[in-house]
Residue, then its C-alpha position, 0 to 999 in steps of 0.5 A: x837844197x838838193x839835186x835831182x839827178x834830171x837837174x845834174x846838168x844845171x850844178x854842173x853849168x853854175x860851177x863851169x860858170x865859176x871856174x870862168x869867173x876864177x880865170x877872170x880874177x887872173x886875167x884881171x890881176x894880169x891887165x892891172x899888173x902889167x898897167x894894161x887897163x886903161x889901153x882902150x878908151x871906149x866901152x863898145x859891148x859888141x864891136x869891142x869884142x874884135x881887136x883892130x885887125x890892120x895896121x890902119x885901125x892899130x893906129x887909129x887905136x893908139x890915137x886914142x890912147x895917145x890923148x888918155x892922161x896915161x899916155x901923156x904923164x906915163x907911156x909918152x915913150x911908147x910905140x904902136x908895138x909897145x900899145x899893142x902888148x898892153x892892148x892884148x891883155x885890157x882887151x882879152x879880159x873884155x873878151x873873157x867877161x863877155x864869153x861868161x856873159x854868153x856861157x851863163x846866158x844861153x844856158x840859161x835860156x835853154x834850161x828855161x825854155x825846156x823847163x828845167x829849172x826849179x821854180x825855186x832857183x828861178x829868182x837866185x839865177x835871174x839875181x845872177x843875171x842881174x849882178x853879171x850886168x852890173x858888173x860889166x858896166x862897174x868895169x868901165x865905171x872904174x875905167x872911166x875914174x883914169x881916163x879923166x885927169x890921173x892915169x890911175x884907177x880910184x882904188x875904191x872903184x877897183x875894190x867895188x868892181x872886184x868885190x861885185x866879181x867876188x859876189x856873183x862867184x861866191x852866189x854862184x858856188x853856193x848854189x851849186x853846192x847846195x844843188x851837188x847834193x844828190x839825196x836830201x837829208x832825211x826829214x827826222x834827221x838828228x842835227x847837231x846844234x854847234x857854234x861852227x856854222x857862226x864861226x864859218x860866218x865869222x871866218x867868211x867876214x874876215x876874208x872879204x873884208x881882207x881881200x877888200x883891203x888887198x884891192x885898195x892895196x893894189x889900187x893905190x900901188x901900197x904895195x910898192x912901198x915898205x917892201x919888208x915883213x913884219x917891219x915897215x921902216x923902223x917899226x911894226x908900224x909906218x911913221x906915216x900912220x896917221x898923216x892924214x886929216x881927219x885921222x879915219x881917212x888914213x885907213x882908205x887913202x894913205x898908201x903906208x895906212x893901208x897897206x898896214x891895215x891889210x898886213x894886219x887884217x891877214x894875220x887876224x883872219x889867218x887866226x880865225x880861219x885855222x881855229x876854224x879849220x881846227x873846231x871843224x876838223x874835230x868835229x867833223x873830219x871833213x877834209x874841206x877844213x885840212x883845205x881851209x887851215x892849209x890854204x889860209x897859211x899859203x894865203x899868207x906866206x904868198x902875201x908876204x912873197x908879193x910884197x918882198x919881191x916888190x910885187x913879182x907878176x907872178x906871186x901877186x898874181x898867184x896871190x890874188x888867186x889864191x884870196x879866191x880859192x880860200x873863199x871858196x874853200x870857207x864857202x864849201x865849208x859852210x854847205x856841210x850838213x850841221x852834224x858829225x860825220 
């Protein structure tokens, strides 16, 4: 795929899309670290998008709050100024999924209407459109699993609706990656046959199937225990590995389990990534595999710093930040064309 440039405008608005999206990684990192994502009941997608605006609709707010099992088992001790500041953050990244809603749907509209849009690309940006919806009802489906009887969200949810998030932005980086190029390559164009493409794939595996487990991390609060690298406790591994019956469940829903799994899907995937960055380098030397090797030995050290510091706001959330640029950093990496430079 290539880009005309009549249709520059069009890679330019999929990776404004993106940058979006990566800010809603943040602000969602923010609202589930500061326990703010289960603040507001209710799921209005067209009145939600305006906080209450006086003192009368701040209460009725907090009343609704006030009957949620997180406030009965956990915040019982907080007043309306205290619900406010966990409100601000649940409520701007409402706010946030519906202004990329808006900046990826009227665009859209436009480039369709004025017939801009590749007959191609048509499908792919529809599929977009399609997973952009799902995603938005996914944010209250996991909400809905801590309003019921635990004030906590089902981890399982919380790795699906990050997962889905993590989708439509890899989709969306991919097309405008490929639509960035501004020639095509020459049809008798030599191309070299070389097993970095499966390696690309291989490394792209293991960071999602990592940043999969870091979510389940986050939604169990696994990383509030053994606090402590390499050791947790006395060993390498927790004395509480397999505690749980049948022994497979251990790896989804035991607190200490999961946090090894994704301590140890890190280490793996940082192996895979820098032998990557390194064949690549020497294949190619393009300066995308410097961006992945380096990138993936700062993914670790933050990891590490996240989880001695007792999971500090501001290394987590760095931490979870730094999972997307190293997916975007494997992604671009893969839209290089197959030959040596």
């Amino acid at each position: 795929m290539f880009l005309a440039p009549s249709t520059r405008p069009i890679a330019l608005w999929l990776l404004i899309c993106c940058g979006m999206v990566m800010c809603m990684t943040v602000i969602g990192a923010i609202t589930r670290l500061t326990e703010s994502g289960l603040s507001i009941t209710e799921w209005n997608v067209v009145m939600g998008a305006l906080p209450p605006l006086n003192e009368d609709q701040w209460a009725a707010e907090f009343e609704k709050y006030k009957a949620s099992p997180e406030f009965e088992l956990k915040h019982f001790w907080m007043h309306v100024g205290d619900f406010k500041q966990i409100f601000f953050w649940e409520w701007l990244h409402r706010l946030w999924g519906r202004l990329i809603g808006l900046v990826f749907a009227v665009p859209l509209l436009v480039f369709w209407v004025r017939r801009k849009i590749p007959s191609t690309l048509k499908p792919h940006l529809l599929c977009l459109l399609a997973l952009g919806a799902a995603q938005g009802y996914m944010g209250w489906y996991m909400v809905q699993s801590g309003l019921v009887d635990q004030p906590a969200v089902s981890h399982y949810r919380l790795a699906a609706h990050l997962s889905l998030a993590l989708t439509v932005y890899s989709y969306m980086l991919w097309l405008a990656l490929g639509l960035w190029r501004t020639k095509p390559e020459p049809a008798n164009a030599p191309v070299l046959h070389h097993p970095l493409p499966r390696h690309g794939a291989l490394t792209l595996l293991c960071v999602v199937i990592t940043i999969v487990w870091g979510a389940f991390v986050a939604g169990l609060d696994a990383g509030l225990i053994y606090n402590t690298f390499p050791y947790m406790g006395d060993g390498l591994v927790p004395a509480e590995m397999w505690s749980k019956a049948p022994a497979w469940l251990n790896v989804f829903e035991n607190h200490a389990s999961v946090q090894f799994v994704h301590r140890l899907l890190a280490m793996l995937t940082g192996l895979v990534a820098i032998s990557y960055a390194l064949r690549g380098w020497k294949i190619t030397r393009h300066n995308v595999f410097v961006y992945v090797g380096v990138w993936v030995l700062m993914q670790i050290g933050l990891g590490i710093s996240t989880l001695v510091s007792q999971v500090w706001i501001p290394v987590a959330v760095i931490h979870q930040l730094g999972a997307v640029l190293l997916l975007s950093f494997v992604i671009a990496s893969l839209q290089l064309p197959r030959r040596p430079r």
